[in-house]
C-alpha positions as a Markdown table, in Angstrom:
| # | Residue | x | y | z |
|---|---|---|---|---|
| 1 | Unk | -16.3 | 135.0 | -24.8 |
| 2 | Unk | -13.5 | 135.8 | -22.6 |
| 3 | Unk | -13.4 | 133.6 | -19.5 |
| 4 | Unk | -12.0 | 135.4 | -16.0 |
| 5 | Unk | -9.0 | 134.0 | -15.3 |
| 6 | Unk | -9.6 | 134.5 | -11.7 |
| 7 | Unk | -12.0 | 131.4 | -11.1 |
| 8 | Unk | -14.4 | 131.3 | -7.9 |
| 9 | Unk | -13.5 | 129.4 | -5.1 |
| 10 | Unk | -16.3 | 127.4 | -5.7 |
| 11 | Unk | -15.2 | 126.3 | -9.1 |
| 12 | Unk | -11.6 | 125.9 | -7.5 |
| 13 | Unk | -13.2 | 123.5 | -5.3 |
| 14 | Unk | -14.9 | 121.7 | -7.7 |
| 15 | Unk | -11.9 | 120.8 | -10.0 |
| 16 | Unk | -9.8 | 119.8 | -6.7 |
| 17 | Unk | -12.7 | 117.7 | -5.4 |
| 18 | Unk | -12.5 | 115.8 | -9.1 |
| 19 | Unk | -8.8 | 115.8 | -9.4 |
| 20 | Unk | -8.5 | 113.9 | -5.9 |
| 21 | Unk | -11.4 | 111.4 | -6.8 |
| 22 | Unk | -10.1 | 110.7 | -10.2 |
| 23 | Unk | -6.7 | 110.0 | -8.9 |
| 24 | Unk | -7.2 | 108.2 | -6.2 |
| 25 | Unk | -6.0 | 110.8 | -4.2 |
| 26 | Unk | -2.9 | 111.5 | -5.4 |
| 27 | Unk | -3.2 | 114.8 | -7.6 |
| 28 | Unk | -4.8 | 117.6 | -6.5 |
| 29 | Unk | -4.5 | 121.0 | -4.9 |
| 30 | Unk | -5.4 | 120.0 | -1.6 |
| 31 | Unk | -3.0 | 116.8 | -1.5 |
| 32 | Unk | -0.2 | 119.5 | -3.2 |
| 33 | Unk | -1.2 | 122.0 | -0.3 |
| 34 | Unk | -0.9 | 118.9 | 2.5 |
| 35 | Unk | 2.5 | 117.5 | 1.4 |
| 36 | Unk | 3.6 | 121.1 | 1.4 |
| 37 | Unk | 2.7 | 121.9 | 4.9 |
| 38 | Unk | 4.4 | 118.6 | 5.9 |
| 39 | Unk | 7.7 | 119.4 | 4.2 |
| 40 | Unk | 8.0 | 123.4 | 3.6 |
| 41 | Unk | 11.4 | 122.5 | 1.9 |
| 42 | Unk | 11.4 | 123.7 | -1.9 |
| 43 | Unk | 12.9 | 121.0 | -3.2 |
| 44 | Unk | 11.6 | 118.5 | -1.4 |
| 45 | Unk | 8.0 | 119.4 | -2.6 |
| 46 | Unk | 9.0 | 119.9 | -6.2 |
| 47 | Unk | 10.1 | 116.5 | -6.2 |
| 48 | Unk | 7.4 | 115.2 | -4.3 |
| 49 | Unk | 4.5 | 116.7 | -6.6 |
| 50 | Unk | 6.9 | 116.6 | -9.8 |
């Protein structure tokens, strides 16, 4: 069976909302998305989120 490889947003929420809790908050792609929008510097971010 061939999964889509363009999830829902639902699922997408769903793996964010467990990635955050499981970490503590620090992984996800809501905590990549806020430390983006607080530095919007390339580098900055890579090194940030690794």
């Amino acid at each position: 069976m061939i999964i889509s490889v363009c999830c829902s947003v639902d699922l997408y929420i769903i793996i964010n909302k467990f990635w955050v809790q499981y970490s503590e908050g620090k992984f996800g792609f809501s905590v990549q998305q806020r430390i983006w929008q607080a530095k919007k510097d390339c580098k900055r971010f890579a090194y940030k989120v690794g």
